[in-house]
C-alpha positions as CSV (number, residue, x, y, z in Angstrom):
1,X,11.1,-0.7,2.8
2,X,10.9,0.0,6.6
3,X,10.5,2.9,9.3
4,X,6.9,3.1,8.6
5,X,4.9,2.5,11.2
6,X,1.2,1.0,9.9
7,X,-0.3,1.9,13.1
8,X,-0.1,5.6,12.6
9,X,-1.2,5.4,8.6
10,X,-4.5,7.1,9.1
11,X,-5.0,7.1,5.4
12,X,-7.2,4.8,4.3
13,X,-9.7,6.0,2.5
14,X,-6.9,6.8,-0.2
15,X,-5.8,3.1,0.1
16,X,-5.1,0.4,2.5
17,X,-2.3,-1.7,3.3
18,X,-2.7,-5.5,2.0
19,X,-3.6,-7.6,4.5
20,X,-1.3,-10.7,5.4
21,X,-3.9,-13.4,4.6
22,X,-4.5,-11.9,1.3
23,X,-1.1,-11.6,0.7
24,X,-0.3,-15.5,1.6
25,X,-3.7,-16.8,-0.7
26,X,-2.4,-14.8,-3.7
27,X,1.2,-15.3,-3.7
28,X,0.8,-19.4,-5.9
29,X,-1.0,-17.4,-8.2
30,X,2.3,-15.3,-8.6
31,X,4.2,-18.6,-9.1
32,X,2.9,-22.0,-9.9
33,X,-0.3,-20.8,-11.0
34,X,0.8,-18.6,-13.4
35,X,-1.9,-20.2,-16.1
36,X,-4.0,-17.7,-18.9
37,X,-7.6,-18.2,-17.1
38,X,-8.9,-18.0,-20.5
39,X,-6.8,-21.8,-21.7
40,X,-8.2,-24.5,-22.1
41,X,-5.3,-26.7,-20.8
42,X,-4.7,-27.6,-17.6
43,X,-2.8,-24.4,-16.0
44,X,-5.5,-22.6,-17.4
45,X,-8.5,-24.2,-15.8
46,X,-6.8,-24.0,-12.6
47,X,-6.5,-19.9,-13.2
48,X,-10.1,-20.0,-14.1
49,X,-11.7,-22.2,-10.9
50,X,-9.5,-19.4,-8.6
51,X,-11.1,-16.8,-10.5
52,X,-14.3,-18.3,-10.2
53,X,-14.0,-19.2,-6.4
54,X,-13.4,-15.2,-6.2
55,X,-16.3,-14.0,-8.0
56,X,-18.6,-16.0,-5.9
57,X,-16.5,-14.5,-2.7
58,X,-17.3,-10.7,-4.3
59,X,-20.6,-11.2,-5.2
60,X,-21.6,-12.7,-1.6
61,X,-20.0,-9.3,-0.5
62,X,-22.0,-8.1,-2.9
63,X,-25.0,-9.3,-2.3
64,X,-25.7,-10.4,-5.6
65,X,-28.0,-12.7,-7.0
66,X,-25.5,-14.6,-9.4
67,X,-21.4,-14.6,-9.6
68,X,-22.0,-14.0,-13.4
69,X,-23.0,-10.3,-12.3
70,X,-19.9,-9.5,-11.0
71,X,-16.8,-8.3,-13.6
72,X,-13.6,-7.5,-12.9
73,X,-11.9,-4.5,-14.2
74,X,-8.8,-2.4,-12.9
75,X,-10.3,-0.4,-10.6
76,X,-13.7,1.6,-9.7
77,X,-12.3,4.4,-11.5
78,X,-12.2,2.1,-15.0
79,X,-15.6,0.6,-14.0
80,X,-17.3,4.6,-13.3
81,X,-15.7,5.2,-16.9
82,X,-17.4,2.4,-18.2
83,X,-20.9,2.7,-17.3
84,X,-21.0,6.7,-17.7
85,X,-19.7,5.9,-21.4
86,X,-21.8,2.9,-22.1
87,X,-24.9,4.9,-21.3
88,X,-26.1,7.9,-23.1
89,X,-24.0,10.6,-21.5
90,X,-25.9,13.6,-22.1
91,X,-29.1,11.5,-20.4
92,X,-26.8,11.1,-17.4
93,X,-27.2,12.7,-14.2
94,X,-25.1,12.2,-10.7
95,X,-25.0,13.5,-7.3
96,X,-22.3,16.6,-6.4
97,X,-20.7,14.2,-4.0
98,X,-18.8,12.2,-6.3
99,X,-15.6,11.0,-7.2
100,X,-13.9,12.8,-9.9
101,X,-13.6,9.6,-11.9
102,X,-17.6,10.1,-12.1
103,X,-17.7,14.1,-11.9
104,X,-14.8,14.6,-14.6
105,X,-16.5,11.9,-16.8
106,X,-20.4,13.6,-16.8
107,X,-18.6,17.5,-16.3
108,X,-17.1,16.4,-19.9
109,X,-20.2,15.6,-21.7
110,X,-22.7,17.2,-20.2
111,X,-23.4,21.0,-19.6
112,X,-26.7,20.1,-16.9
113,X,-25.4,17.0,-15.1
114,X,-25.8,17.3,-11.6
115,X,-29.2,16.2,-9.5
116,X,-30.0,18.4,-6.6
117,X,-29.9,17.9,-3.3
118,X,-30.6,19.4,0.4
119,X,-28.0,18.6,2.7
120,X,-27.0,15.0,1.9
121,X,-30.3,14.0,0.6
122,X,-29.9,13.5,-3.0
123,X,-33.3,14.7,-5.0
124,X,-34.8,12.4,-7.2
125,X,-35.2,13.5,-10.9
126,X,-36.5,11.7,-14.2
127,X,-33.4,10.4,-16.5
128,X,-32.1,7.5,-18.4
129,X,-29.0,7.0,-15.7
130,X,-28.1,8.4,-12.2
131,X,-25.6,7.9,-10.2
132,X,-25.3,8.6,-6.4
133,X,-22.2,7.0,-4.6
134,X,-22.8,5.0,-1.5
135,X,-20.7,7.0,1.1
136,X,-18.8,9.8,0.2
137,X,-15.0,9.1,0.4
138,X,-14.3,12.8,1.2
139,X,-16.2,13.0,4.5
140,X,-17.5,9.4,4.9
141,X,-21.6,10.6,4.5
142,X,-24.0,7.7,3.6
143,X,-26.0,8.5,1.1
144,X,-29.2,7.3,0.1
145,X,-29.5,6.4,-3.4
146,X,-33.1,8.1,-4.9
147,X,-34.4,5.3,-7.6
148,X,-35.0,7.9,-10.6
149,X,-36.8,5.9,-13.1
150,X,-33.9,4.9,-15.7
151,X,-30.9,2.7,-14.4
152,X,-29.1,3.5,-11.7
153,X,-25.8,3.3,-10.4
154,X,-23.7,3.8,-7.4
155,X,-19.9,4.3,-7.1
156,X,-19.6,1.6,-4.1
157,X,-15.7,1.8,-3.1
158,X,-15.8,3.5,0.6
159,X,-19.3,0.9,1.1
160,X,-17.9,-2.3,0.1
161,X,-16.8,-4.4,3.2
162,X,-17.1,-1.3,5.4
163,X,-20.7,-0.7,6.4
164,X,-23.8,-2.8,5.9
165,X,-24.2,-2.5,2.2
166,X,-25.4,-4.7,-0.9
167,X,-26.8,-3.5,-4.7
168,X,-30.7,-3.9,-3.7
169,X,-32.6,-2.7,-6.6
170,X,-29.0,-0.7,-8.6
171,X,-28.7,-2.3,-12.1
172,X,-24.5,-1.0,-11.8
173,X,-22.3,-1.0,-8.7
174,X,-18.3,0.1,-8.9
175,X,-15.6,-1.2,-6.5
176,X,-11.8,-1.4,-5.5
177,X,-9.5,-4.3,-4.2
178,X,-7.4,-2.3,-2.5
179,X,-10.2,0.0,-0.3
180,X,-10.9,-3.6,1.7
181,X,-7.1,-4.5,2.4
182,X,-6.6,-6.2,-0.8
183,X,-4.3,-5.7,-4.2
184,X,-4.4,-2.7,-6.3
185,X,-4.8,-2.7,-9.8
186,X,-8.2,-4.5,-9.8
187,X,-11.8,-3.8,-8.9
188,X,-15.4,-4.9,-10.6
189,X,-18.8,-3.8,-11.9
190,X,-21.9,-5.5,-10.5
191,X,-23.8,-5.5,-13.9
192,X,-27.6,-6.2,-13.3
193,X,-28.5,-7.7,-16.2
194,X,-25.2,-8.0,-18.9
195,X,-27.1,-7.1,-21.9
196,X,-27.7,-3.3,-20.5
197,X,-24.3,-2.0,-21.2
198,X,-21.8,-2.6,-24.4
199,X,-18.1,-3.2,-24.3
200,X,-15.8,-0.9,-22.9
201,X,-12.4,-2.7,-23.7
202,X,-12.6,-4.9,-26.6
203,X,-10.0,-7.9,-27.4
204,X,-10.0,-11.6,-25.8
205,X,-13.8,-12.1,-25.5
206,X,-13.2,-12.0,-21.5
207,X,-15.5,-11.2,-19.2
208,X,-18.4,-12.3,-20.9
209,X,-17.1,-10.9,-23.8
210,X,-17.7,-7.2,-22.0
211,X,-14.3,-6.6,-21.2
212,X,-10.8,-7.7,-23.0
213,X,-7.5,-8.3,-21.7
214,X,-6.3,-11.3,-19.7
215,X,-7.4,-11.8,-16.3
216,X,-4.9,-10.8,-13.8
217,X,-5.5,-13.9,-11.4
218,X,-3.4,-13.1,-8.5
219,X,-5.1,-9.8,-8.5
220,X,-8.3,-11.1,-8.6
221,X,-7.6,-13.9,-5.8
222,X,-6.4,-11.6,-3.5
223,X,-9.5,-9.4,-3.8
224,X,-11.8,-12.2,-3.5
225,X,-9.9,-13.1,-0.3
226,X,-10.1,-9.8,0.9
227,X,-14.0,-9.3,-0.1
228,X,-14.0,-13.0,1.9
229,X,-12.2,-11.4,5.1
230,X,-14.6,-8.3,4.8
231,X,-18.2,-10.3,4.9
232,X,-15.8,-12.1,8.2
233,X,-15.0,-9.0,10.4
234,X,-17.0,-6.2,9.7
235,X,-18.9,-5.4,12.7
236,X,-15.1,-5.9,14.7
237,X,-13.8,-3.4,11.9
238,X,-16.9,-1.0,12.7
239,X,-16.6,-0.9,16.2
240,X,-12.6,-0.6,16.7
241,X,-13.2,2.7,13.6
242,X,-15.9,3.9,15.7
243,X,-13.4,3.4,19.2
244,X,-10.5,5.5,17.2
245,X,-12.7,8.3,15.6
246,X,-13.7,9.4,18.7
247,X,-10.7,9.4,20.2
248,X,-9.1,12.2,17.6
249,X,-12.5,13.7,18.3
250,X,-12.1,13.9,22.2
251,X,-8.5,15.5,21.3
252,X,-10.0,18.4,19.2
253,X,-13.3,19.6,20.8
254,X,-12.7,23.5,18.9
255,X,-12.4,21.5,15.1
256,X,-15.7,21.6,13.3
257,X,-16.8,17.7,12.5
258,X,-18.3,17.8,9.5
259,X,-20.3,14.4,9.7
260,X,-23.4,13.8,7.8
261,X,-26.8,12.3,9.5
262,X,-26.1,8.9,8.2
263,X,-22.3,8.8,8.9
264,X,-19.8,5.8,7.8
265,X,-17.4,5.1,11.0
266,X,-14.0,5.0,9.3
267,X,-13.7,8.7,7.6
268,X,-13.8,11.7,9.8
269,X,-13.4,15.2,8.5
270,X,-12.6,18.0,10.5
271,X,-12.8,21.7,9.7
272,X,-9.8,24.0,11.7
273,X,-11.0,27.6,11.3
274,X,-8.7,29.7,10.1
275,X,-5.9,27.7,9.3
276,X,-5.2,25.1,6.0
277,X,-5.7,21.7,5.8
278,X,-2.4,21.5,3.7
279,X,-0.6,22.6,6.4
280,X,-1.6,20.4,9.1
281,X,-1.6,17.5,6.6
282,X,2.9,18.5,6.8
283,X,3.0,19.0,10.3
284,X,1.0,15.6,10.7
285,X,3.4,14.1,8.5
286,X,6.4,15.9,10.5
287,X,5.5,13.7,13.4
288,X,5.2,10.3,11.6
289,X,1.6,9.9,10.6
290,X,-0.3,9.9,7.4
291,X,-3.9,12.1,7.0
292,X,-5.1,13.8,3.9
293,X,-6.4,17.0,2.9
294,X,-8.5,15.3,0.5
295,X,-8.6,12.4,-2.1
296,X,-5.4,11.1,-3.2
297,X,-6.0,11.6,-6.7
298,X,-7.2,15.2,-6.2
299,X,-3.5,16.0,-4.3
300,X,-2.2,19.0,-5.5
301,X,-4.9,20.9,-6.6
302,X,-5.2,24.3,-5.5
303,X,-9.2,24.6,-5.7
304,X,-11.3,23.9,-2.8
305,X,-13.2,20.8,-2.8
306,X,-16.4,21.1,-4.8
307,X,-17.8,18.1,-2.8
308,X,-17.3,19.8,0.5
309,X,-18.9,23.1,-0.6
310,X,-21.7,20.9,-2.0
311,X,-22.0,19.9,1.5
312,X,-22.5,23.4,3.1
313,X,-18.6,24.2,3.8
314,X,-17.6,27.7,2.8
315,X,-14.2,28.2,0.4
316,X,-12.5,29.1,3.3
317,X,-14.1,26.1,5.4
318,X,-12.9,23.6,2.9
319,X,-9.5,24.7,2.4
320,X,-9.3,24.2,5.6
321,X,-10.4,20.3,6.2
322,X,-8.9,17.4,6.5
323,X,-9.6,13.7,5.9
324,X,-8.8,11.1,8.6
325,X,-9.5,7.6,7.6
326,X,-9.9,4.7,9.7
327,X,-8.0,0.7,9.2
328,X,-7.4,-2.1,10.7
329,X,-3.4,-1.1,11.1
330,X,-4.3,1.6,13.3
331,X,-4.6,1.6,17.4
332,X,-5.9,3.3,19.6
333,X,-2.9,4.6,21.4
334,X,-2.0,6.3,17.9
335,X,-5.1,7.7,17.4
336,X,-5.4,9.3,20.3
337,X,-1.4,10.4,19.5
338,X,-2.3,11.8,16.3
339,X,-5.5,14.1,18.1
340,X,-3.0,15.2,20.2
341,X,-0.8,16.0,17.2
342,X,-3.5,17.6,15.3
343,X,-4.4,19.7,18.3
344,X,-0.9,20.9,19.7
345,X,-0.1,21.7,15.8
346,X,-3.6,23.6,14.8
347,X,-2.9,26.0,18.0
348,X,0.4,26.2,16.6
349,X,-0.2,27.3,13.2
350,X,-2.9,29.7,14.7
351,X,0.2,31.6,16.8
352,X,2.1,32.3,13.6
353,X,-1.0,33.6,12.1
């Protein structure tokens, strides 16, 4: 593929492009070291010291006491499944500002399964599981996790390698490769203590017996590299998201910012009045760059978001956001091209009424 231009892909709280030097540590694990980690032969140990050497790399991430807390799965999404299911659903409570892996999950066993809150602040409440996500990946809000008694759990994807984070006192954390530069198609749970939640995919023994199917290596390399890289540059990534946000922001003075006290540096969503987030989310794309009008995964849906009128934002308000999201790819040339874009295109769409 070519013609796309990684300094204008301001989408990356969706996904973000695999770094080089992930790329180059995974790619023997894609050929010579194409062992079962689970063998007992030679090609097989070599699979499992790699997968090894990238637990520890995660769980220093992490901040975890021991690798052996750290699992790999597909994805956060598969690891959000897992511990909603493994505990006792209908005991299960979560915050309105999560992802719809974990709202669609507790929505479908539970008719009372939201905790309060007033403005971010997330109100603590008395049951067996809760689950507050670490920053929202709609608008990029940090939110405080309130310890409520039972286990806890936090849906850590937009955190992880982005802004000073580490599981504390959580007994389950979630995650993604592919939100910190590296591969898709594998993530982890941070499991506390092992014995507090049952099998979710069964077959193999791996894991620790918590979670069958052969370990995909070169996946898993790559996203200890990238968790490696991540623990390496994170104040440089903070400060050069921090640089380009405000640069979009100094283009678009009239758009209503819709940041939170506590605000993560590398998602910025903006409210244009009277207009559709949709439509600038073409007209950005008509002029080479890539922003969202919410998650990926939620594309297409014709509600507004429930997570931004959670947050205070009116029907009308939320159809009318969008999500820009903050990488390494991006410069700050383009970012202040793409304000300009979003500016010169909301006045625009405001004209044809």
């Amino acid at each position: 593929m070519s013609g796309f231009d990684r300094t204008r892909y301001f989408d990356n709280a969706a996904t973000t492009p695999l770094d080089p030097r992930v790329k180059e540590a995974m790619e023997p694990w894609m050929d010579e070291g194409f062992g079962n980690a689970n063998s007992i032969h030679a090609w097989g140990r070599l699979a499992r010291q790699a997968v090894e050497k990238a637990r520890e790399q995660v769980a220093e991430l992490l901040g975890a006491a021991d690798p052996s807390q750290v699992l790999f799965t597909s994805g956060a999404t598969e690891s959000n499944n897992w511990v909603l299911c493994g505990a006792v659903l209908d005991c299960a409570k979560v915050s309105p500002f999560e992802h719809v892996s974990v709202r669609d999950t507790v929505e479908a066993w539970c008719k009372d399964p939201y905790l309060g809150h007033e403005g971010w602040t997330v109100t603590p409440r008395k049951t067996k599981l809760a689950s507050v996500m670490a920053v929202c990946n709609e608008t990029g809000a940090v939110l405080a996790h309130p310890m409520c008694g039972g286990k806890n759990h936090s849906d850590a994807t937009q955190a992880l390698g982005k802004v000073p984070w580490q599981v504390g006192e959580l007994d389950f954390a979630s995650f993604s490769s592919h939100k910190l530069y590296g591969p898709k198609g594998v993530g982890g749970l941070y499991l506390r203590d092992p014995d507090s939640i049952k099998p979710f995919l069964r077959g193999g023994g791996q894991e620790i017996g918590l979670r069958g199917g052969t370990l995909n290596v070169a996946g898993i390399v790559g996203f200890g590299a990238a968790a490696a890289l991540a623990q390496e540059q994170m104040a440089e990534d903070r400060a050069h998201a921090q640089v380009l946000r405000q640069a979009v922001l100094d283009e678009n003075p009239d758009a209503k910012c819709n940041d939170a006290p506590d605000q993560s540096p590398f998602v910025l969503s903006l409210t244009f009045p009277g207009l559709t987030g949709e439509s600038l989310v073409v007209e950005a794309d008509a002029n080479g760059f890539a922003i969202s009008s919410g998650p990926a995964c939620s594309s297409g849906k014709t509600k507004p978001s429930p997570v931004l009128m959670a947050a205070g934002l009116t029907e009308d308000e939320a159809r009318a956001t969008v999500r820009i999201s903050f990488g390494r790819t991006n410069t700050l040339d383009a970012a202040r091209q793409l304000g300009e874009t979003l500016r010169l295109s909301a006045q625009s769409l405001a004209l044809l009424g």
